[in-house]
N, C-alpha and C positions, 0 to 999 in steps of 0.2 A: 387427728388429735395428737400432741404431743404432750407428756411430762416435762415439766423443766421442776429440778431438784437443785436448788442454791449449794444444800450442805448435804454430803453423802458420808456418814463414818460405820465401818468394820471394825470391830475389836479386832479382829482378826482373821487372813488369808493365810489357807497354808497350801502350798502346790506339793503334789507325790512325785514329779519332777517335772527337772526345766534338760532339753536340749538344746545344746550352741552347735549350729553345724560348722561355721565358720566364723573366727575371732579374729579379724585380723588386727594385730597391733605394730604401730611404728610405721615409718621410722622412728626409733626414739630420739629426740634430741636431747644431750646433755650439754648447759652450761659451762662447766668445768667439771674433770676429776681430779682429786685430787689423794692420790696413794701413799702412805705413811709406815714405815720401817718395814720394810720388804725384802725378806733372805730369800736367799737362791741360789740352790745346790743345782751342781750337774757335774755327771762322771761319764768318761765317754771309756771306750776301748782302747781305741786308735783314732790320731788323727793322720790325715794324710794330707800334704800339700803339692798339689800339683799345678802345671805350666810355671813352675817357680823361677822367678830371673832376679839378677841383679842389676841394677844401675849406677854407676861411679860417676863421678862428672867435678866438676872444677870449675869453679866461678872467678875469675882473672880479673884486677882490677889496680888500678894505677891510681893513687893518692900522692897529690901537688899541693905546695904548697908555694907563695912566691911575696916574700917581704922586702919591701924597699922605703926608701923615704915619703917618696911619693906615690905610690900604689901596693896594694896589697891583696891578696884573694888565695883565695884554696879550690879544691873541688877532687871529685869523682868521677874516671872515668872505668867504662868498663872494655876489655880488651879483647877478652874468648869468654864461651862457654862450653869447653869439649865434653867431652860422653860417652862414655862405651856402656852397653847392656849386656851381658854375659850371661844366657841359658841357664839355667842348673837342674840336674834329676831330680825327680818326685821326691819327695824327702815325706817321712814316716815317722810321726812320734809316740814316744812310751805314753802309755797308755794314762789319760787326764782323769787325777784321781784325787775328790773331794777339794773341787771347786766353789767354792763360796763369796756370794757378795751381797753384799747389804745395801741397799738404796732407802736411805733418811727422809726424802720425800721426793714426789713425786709430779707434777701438775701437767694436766692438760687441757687444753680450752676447746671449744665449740668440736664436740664428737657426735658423732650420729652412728648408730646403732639399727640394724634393722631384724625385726623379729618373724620367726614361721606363723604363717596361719595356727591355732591352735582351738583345736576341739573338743567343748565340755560338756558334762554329762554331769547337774547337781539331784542330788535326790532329796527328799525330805524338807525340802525351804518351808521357812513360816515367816510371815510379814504379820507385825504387827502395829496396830493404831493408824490403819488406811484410811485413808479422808480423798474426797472428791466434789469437787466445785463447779456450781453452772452443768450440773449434765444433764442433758437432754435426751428422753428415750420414749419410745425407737427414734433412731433419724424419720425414716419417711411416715413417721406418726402410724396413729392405727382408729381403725371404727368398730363399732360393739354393736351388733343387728337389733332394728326395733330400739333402740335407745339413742336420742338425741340430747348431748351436753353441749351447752355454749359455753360451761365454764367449770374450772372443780380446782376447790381450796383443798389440801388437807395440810394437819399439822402432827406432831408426836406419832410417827407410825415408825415402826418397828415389825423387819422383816426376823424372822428367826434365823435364816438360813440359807445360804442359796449355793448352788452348782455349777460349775462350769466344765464341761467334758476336758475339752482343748483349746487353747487358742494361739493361733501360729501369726510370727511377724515377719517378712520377707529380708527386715532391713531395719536396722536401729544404727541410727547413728546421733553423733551430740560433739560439744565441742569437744577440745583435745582438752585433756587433765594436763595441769600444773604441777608438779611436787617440789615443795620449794628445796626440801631437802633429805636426799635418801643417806644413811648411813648404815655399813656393816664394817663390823669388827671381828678381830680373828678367822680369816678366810681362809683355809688350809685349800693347797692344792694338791692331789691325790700324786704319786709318782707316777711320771708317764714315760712310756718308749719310744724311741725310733731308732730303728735300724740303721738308716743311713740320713745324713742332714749334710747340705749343701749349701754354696752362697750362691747367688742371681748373679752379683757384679764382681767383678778384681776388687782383692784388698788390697789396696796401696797402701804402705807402710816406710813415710820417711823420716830416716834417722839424722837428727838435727845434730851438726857439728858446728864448731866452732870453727874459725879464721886461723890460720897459722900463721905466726910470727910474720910481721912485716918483714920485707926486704929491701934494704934502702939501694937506688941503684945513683941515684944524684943526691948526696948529700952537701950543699954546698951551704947552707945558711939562707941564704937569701934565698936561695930554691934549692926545694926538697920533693923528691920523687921517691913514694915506696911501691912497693908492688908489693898487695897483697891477696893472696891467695883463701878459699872457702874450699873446701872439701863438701858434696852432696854423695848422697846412698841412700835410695831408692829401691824398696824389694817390693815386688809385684805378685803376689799370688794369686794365679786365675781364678782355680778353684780351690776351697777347702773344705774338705771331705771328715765329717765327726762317725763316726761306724759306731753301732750300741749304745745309741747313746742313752741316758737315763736323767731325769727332771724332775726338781721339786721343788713349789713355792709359799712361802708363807706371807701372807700380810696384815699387817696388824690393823690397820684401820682405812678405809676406805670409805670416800664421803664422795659423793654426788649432790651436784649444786642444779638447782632450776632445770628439772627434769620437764618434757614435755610429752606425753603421750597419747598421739592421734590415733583413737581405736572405731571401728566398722563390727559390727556384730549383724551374721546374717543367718538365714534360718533358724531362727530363734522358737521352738516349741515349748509352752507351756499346757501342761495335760493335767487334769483333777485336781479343778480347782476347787475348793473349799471357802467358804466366805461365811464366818459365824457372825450369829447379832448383827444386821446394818440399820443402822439409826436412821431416820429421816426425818430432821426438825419439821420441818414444812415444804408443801411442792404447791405448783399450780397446775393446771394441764386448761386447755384454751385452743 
């Protein structure tokens, strides 16, 4: 024989605690961020540049020009590119002190985020106004010795109280949460060290010069030849080396757009459980 119960209400469950053995959330996926008036101080001891070179170079080039009655045209051509790169010693600077920059805004599109496992321990939870639909109890039904029912109505029954020791879930899972939109404001970031901070790649650092004065070598009117010359310098830093260095950031508002959070919850313990008043409009059992 089964109970089948349509409508089940508890005023109220309360658990003595719940254990998460594992949480796992993310990746998170963000939409866009977007970072809004953002200072940033940093003071270092020393910097230090090393594998430091120079590069000179000269871009040569011939401008024509040729006017006649009957044809006319200009042009470009290019003649050399020479180049020297000259070595130079590690070079050492005084010491970078109260460095400041302000970024107005900031945006970034489709980021992913990935979070630790993390493991919770809630005490005290109380659930109130539980309802439950269509339950059927026990699953594999039950029989009462010496008593034979083909059928049992009941209606307004009212349990006072019931217990449940423990009951554990190996695995909970549901879809990923949407958040359409997370915002925090005034994010202070605490002052942080490092000893020594390095770059991965060469900084290339070219200094944009201008053309120098044409040189006419055929001025005739009806053709004109200049030769003019571009000045390049090219400084190459292998590495650059910040010693002591020291860091602080503030930001004033930070908005996260179409948050997506796929979460797994496993070993999920709930222990002493409590379940006052459950209502039962009406059941049948059959």
């Amino acid at each position: 024989m089964q109970v089948r119960i349509p409508t089940l209400t508890a005023s109220q469950a309360n658990l003595q605690h719940i254990d998460v053995g594992s949480l796992n959330v993310g990746p998170l996926a963000v939409g866009s961020l977007t970072i809004v008036n953002t200072d940033f101080a940093m003071n270092a001891a020393q910097a230090i540049l090393r594998d430091l070179s120079v590069t000179i170079g000269l871009d040569i080039q011939a401008k024509w020009s040729i006017d006649l009655e009957v044809y006319s045209d200009s042009g470009t051509e290019n003649i050399a590119n020479p180049e020297v790169t000259v070595p130079l010693p590690d070079l050492t600077l005084a010491p970078l002190n109260n460095i400041k920059i302000n970024i107005p805004s900031l945006t970034a599109q489709n980021l992913t985020v990935k979070a630790n496992p993390i493991v919770l321990g809630v005490n005290n939870a109380a659930a109130s106004g539980v309802r439950a639909t269509n339950t059927t109890l026990p699953t594999a039904g039950f029989t009462i010795a010496d008593l034979t029912l083909n059928s049992l109505d009941g209606s307004a029954v009212t349990v006072p109280a019931a217990n449940i020791a423990s009951a554990n879930v190996d695995h909970l899972h549901a879809d990923p949460i949407t958040l359409g939109q997370v915002g925090l404001t005034d994010l202070k970031l605490p002052t942080g060290q490092a000893p020594v901070v390095t770059n991965t790649a060469p900084l290339v650092m070219p200094l944009a010069l201008g053309a120098l004065p044409s040189i006419p070598i055929i001025p005739l009117g009806f053709l004109d030849v200049d030769i003019v010359i571009t000045p390049r310098v090219i400084t190459t830093v292998g590495h650059l080396e910040l010693r002591t260095l020291t860091m602080s950031a503030t930001v004033g508002q930070m908005t996260l757009q179409n948050v997506t959070v796929p979460f797994d919850v496993l070993n999920l313990t709930l222990s002493q459980i409590g379940i006052d008043t459950i209502a039962i409009p009406t059941f049948t059992a059959s």
